[in-house]
C-alpha positions, 0 to 999 in steps of 0.5 A: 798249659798253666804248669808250662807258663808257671815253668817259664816264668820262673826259668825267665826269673833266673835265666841269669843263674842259669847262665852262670852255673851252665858251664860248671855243669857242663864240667861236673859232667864232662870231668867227674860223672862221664868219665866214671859211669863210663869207667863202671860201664867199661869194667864189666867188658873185655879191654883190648889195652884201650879200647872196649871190647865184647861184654864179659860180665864180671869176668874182671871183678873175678880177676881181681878179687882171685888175685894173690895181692888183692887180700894183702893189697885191701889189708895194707889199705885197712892198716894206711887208715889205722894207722893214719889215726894213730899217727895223725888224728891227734896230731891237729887237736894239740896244734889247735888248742896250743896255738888257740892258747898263745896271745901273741904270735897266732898268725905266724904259727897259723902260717908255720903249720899251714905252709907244707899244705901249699907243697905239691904231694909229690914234692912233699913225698920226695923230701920224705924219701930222702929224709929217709934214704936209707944209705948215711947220705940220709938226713935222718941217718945223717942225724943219728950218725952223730950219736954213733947210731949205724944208718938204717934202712927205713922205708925198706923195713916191711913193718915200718913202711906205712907208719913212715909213709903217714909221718909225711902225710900228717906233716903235710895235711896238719895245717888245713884239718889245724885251721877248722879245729882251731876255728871251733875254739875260736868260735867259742864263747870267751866269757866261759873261758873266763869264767873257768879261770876264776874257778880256778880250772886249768888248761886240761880241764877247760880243754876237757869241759868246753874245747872238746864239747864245742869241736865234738862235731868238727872231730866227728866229721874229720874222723869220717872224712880221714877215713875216706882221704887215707883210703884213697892214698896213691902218690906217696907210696908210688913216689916213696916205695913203689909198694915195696917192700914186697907189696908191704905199702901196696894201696888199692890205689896204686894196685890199680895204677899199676894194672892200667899204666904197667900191666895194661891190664885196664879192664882190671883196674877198672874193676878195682877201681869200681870197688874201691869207689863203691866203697867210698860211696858208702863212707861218703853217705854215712859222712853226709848223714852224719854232718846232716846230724850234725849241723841240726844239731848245731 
């Protein structure tokens, strides 16, 4: 009796908490975690279009994991995220410390390399795919027409696919992963600036002795956090290539958007679906931990 008065009592404190946070619950659970209990749950069943048939155990997990495409379609993913660091992971560092280098005009170049963040994926996509059109109406193959070079075919270079694909992404997610490095910088404590520059320490070392140090933390995590958000593309290579050529730009994502809205294979993408998330699940964990380490550590 004492445990239940001691209950209410508290709940009758925060009532008004309660009240506020009641409907963001209710869409937590209606939105996120409903909808993907219910998707692992349906994946092990037989799926007539639609509609959820007999239990069939892990008949769908072995569909999907016989597939001809799965190996080539899993070894895409693994090069969309190799790919992304070679391309994109540096490309924020140098606008940050560049930027955090100016005195003046900060605030017009913060909003320069944020602006193709506000661009919706798919539009961002579109503009990359006729930036790399393959015919010489193409704004790139228009560009290098005018030193004499013959059109290109771009993105219907098997090799060459996922690296265009990830420019257009990096162009378009720079900004935001910009402003949390640039943030770091700006965190830090001017007189160690000064102090280095009556030493007598240049840009690089006063980039390698107290910028790096003081966004170590902040370049750890975005490292995790890539590997999650790259391994989850779908729009651009379903708006850019479809997949093609031949499955070279093929994503787990867009595997499993096909096998549900073209095939109509649902039981199948929601078998891939589920592996795809339980892998994200891990990565997720390991960043969580990660970021516990290191905010103590901060």
């Amino acid at each position: 009796m004492k445990k239940r008065n001691k209950f209410l009592s508290i709940l009758r404190k925060d009532i008004v908490a309660w009240l506020l946070i009641l409907p963001f619950l209710f869409l937590i659970f209606t939105v996120l975690w409903k909808p993907t209990v219910q998707g692992i749950v349906w994946s092990f069943h037989k799926m007539n279009g639609y509609n959820v048939g007999e239990f069939a155990g892990l008949e769908n997990y072995k569909t999907v994991l016989r597939d001809t495409g799965f190996a080539t379609t899993f070894l895409n993913t693994i090069k969309y995220v190799l790919w992304s660091f070679v391309i994109g992971f540096f490309v924020p560092i140098i606008f940050a410390v560049a930027i955090n280098e100016f005195r003046r005009g900060q605030g017009y170049f913060k909003f320069a390399a944020y602006f193709p963040v506000m661009i919706p994926a798919i539009a961002n996509s579109m503009i990359w795919y006729y930036m790399y059109y393959p015919n010489a109406s193409g704004l790139l193959n228009m560009f290098f027409g005018m030193f004499g070079a013959e059109p290109s075919i771009w993105l219907q270079n098997g090799k060459m696919t996922i690296p265009l694909i990830l420019i257009s992404t990096t162009w378009h997610s720079l900004g935001s992963t910009m402003l949390l490095y640039l943030a770091a910088l700006q965190g830090i404590n001017k007189e160690l600036y000064e102090a280095a520059a009556i030493d007598g320490i240049g840009i690089f070392g006063r980039l390698r002795y107290i910028g790096i140090p003081h966004m170590g933390s902040i370049i750890l995590l975005n490292f995790v956090r890539q590997i999650i958000s790259v391994f989850q593309i779908l729009e651009q290579p379903l708006a850019m290539t479809g997949g093609g050529p031949r499955n070279a730009s093929m994503s787990l994502g867009l595997m499993a958007y096909k096998y549900a809205f073209q095939n109509f294979k649902v039981g199948n993408a929601l078998a891939l679906n589920t592996i795809t998330f339980v892998i994200l699940v891990s990565l997720t964990l390991f960043y969580f931990w990660i970021d516990k380490r290191v905010s103590r550590d901060v």
